[in-house]
VMD Tcl script that builds the backbone (N, CA, C; Angstrom):
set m [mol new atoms 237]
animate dup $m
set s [atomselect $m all]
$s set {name element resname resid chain x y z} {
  {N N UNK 1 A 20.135 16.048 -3.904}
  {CA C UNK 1 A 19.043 15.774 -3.001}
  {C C UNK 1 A 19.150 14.357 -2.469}
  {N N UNK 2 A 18.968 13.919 -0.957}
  {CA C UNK 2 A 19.064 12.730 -0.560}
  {C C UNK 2 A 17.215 12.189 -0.606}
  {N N UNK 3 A 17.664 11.226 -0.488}
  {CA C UNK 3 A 16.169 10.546 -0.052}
  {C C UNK 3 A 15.538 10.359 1.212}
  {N N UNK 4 A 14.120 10.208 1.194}
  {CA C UNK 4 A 13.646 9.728 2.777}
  {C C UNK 4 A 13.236 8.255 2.769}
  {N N UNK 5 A 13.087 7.155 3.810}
  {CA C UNK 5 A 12.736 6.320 3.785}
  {C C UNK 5 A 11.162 6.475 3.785}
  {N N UNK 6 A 10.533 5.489 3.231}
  {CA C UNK 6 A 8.647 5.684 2.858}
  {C C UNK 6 A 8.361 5.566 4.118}
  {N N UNK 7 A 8.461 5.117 5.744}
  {CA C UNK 7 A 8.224 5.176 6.664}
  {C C UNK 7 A 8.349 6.570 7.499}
  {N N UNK 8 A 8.964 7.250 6.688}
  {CA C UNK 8 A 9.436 8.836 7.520}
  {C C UNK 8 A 8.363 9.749 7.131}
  {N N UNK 9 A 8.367 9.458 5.236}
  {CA C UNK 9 A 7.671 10.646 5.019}
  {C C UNK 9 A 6.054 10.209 4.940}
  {N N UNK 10 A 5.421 8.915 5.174}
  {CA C UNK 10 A 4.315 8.895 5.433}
  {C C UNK 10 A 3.721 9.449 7.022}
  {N N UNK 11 A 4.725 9.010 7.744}
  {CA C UNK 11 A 4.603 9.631 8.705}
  {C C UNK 11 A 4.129 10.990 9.429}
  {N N UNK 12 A 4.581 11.918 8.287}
  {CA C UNK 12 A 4.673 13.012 8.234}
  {C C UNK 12 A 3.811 13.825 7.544}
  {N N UNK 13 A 2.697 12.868 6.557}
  {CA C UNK 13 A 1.948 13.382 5.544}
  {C C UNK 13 A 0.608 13.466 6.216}
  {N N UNK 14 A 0.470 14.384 5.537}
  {CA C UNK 14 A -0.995 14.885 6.739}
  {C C UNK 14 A -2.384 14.191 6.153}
  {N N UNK 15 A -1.894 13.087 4.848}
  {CA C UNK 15 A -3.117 11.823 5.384}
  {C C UNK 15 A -3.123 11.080 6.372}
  {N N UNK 16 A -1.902 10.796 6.974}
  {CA C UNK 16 A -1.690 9.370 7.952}
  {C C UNK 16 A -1.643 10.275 8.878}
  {N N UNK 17 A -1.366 11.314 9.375}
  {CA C UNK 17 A -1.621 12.345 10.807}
  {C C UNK 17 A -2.798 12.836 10.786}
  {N N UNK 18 A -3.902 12.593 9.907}
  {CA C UNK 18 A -5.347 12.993 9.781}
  {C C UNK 18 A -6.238 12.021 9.202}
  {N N UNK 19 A -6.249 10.750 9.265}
  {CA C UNK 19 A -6.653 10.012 8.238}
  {C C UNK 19 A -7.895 9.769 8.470}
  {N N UNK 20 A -8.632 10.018 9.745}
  {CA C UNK 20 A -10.334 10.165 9.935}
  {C C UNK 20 A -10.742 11.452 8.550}
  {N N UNK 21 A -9.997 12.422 8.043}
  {CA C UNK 21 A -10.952 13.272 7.278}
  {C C UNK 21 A -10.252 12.666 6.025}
  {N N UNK 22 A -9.641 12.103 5.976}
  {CA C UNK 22 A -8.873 11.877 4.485}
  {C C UNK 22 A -9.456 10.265 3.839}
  {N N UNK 23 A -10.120 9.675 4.477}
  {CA C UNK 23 A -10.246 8.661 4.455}
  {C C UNK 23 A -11.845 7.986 5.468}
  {N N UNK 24 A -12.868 7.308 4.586}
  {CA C UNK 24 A -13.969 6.487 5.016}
  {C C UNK 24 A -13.994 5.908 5.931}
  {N N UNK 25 A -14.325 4.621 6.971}
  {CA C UNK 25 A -14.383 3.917 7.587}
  {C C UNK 25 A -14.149 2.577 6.685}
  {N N UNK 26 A -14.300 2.580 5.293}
  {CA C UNK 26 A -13.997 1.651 4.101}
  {C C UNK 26 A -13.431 1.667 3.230}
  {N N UNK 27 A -12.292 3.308 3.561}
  {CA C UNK 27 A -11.642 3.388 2.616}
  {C C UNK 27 A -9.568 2.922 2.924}
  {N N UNK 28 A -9.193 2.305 2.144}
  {CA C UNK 28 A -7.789 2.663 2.604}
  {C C UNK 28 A -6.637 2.434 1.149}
  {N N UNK 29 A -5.362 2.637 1.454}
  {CA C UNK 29 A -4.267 2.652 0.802}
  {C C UNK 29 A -3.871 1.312 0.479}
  {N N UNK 30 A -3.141 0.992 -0.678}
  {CA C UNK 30 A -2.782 -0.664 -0.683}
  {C C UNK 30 A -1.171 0.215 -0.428}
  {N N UNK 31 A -0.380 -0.527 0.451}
  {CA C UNK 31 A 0.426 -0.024 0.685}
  {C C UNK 31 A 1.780 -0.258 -0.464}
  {N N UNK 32 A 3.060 0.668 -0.118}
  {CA C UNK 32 A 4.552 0.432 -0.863}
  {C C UNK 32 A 5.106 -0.323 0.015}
  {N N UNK 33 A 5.997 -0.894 -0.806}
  {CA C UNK 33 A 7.229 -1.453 0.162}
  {C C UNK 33 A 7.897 -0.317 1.085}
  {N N UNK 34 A 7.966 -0.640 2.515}
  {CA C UNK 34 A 8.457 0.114 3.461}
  {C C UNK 34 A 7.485 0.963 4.072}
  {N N UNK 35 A 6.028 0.469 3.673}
  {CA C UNK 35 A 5.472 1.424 4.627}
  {C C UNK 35 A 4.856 0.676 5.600}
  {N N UNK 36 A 4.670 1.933 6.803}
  {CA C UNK 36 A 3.543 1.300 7.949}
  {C C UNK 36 A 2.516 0.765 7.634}
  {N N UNK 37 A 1.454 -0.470 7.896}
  {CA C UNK 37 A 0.761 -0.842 8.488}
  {C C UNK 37 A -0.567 -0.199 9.756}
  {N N UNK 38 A -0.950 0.579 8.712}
  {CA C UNK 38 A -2.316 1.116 9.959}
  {C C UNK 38 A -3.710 0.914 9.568}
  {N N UNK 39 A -4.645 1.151 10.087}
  {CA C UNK 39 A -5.729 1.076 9.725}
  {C C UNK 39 A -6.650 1.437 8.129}
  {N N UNK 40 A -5.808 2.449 7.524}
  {CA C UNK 40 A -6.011 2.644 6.536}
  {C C UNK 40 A -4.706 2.169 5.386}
  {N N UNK 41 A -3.611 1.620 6.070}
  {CA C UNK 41 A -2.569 1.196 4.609}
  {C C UNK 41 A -2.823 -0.136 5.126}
  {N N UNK 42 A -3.131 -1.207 3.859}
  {CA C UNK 42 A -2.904 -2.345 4.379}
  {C C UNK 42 A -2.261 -3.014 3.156}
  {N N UNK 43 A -1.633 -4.152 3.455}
  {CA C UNK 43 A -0.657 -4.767 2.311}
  {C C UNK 43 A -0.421 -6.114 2.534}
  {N N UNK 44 A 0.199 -6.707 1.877}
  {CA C UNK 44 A 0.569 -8.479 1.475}
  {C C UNK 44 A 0.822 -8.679 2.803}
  {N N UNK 45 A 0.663 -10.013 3.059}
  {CA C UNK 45 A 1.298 -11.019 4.248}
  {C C UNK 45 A 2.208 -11.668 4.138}
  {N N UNK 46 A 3.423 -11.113 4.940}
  {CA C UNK 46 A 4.785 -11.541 4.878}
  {C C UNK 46 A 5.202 -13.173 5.654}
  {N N UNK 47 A 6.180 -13.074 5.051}
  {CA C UNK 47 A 6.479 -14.816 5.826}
  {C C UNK 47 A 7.186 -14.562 6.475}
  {N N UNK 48 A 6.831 -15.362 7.694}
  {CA C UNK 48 A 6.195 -16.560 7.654}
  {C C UNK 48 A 4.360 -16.517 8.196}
  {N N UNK 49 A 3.785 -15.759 8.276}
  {CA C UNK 49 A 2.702 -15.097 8.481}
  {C C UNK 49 A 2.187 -15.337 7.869}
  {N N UNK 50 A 2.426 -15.504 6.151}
  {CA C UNK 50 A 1.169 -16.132 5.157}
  {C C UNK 50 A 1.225 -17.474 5.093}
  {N N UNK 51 A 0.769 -18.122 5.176}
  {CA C UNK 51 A 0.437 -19.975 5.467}
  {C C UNK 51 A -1.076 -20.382 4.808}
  {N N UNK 52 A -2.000 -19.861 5.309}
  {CA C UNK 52 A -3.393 -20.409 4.905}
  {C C UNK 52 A -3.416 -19.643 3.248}
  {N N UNK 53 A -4.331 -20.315 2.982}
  {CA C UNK 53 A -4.576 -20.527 1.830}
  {C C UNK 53 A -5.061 -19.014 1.020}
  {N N UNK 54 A -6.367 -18.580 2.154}
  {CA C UNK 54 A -6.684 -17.413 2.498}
  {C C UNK 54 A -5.793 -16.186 1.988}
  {N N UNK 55 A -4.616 -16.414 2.772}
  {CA C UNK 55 A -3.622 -15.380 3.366}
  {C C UNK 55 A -2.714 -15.277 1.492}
  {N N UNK 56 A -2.389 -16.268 1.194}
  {CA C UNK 56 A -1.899 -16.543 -0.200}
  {C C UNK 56 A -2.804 -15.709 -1.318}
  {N N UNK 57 A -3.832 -16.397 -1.504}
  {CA C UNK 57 A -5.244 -15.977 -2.365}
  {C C UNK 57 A -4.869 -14.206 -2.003}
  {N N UNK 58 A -4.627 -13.818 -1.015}
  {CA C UNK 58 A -4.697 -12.146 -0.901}
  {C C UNK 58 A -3.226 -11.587 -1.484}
  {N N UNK 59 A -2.803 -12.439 -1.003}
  {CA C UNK 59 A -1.251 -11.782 -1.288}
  {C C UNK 59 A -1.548 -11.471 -3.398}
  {N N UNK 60 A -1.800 -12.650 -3.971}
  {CA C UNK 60 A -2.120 -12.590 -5.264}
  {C C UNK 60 A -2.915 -11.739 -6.181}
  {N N UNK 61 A -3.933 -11.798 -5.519}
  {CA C UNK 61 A -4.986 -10.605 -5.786}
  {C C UNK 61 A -4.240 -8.966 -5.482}
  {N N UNK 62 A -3.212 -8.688 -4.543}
  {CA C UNK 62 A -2.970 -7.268 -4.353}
  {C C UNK 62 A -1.825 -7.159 -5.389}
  {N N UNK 63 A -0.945 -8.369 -5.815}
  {CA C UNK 63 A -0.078 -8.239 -6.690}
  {C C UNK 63 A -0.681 -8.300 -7.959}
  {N N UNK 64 A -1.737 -8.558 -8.058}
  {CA C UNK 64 A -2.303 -8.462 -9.342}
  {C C UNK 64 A -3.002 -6.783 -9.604}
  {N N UNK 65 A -3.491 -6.096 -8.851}
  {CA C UNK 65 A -3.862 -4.911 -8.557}
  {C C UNK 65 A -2.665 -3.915 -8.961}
  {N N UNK 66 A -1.181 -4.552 -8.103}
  {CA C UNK 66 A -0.331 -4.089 -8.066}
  {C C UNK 66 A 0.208 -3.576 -9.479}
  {N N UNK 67 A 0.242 -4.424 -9.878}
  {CA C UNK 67 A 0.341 -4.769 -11.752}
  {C C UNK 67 A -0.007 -3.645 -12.595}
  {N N UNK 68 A -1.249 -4.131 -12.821}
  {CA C UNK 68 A -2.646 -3.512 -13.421}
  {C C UNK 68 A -1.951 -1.247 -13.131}
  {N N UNK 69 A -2.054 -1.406 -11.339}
  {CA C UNK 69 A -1.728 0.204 -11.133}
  {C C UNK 69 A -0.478 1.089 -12.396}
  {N N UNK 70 A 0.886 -0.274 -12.279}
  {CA C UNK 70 A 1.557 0.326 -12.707}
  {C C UNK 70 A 1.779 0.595 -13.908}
  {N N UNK 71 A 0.749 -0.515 -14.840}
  {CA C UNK 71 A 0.313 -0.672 -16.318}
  {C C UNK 71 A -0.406 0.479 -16.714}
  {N N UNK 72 A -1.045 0.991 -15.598}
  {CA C UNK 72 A -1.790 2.325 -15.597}
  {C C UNK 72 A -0.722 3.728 -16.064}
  {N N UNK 73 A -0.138 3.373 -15.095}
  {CA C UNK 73 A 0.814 4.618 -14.644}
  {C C UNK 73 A 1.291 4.759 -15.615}
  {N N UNK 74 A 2.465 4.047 -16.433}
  {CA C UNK 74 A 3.318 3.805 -17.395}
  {C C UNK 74 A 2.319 3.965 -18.585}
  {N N UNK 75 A 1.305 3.885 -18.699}
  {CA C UNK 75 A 0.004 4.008 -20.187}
  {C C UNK 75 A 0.327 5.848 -20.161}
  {N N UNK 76 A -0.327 6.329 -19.162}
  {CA C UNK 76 A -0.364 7.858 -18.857}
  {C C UNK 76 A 1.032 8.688 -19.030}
  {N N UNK 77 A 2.196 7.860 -18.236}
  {CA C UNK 77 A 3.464 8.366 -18.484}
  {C C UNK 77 A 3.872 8.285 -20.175}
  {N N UNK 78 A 2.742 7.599 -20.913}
  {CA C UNK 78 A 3.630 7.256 -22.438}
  {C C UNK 78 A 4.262 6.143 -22.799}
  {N N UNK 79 A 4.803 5.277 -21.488}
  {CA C UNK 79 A 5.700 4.420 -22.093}
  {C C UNK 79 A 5.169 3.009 -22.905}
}
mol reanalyze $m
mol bondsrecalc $m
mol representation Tube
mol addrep $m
């Protein structure tokens, strides 16, 4: 089996081709590496784009989230 890039098959997933019923006006996705950027995936601020202090403070907080998810995941998986 080959792989898809995360930009193909979100594309294709009938949250992001429907995301008014799949999703709040306050709700959204913290995104993966390689995905789009839409109204409902939103993710870290890349450089050179992150500068303010602001922009940093967020980047930290989603990697800390980030963390925490996969500490999750890996608890449930057993490991």
């Amino acid at each position: 089996m080959g792989a898809a890039p995360d930009t193909f098959v979100q594309t294709l997933a009938e949250w992001s081709e429907h995301s008014n019923i799949f999703f709040s006006a306050v709700q959204y996705l913290l995104d993966d590496k390689g995905m789009l950027y839409t109204r409902h995936v939103i993710g870290r601020f890349k450089r050179p784009k992150c500068q303010t202090a602001a922009d940093k403070n967020l980047n930290y907080q989603l990697e800390r989230l980030r963390v925490k998810s996969e500490h999750t995941i890996g608890i449930l998986k057993g490991r």
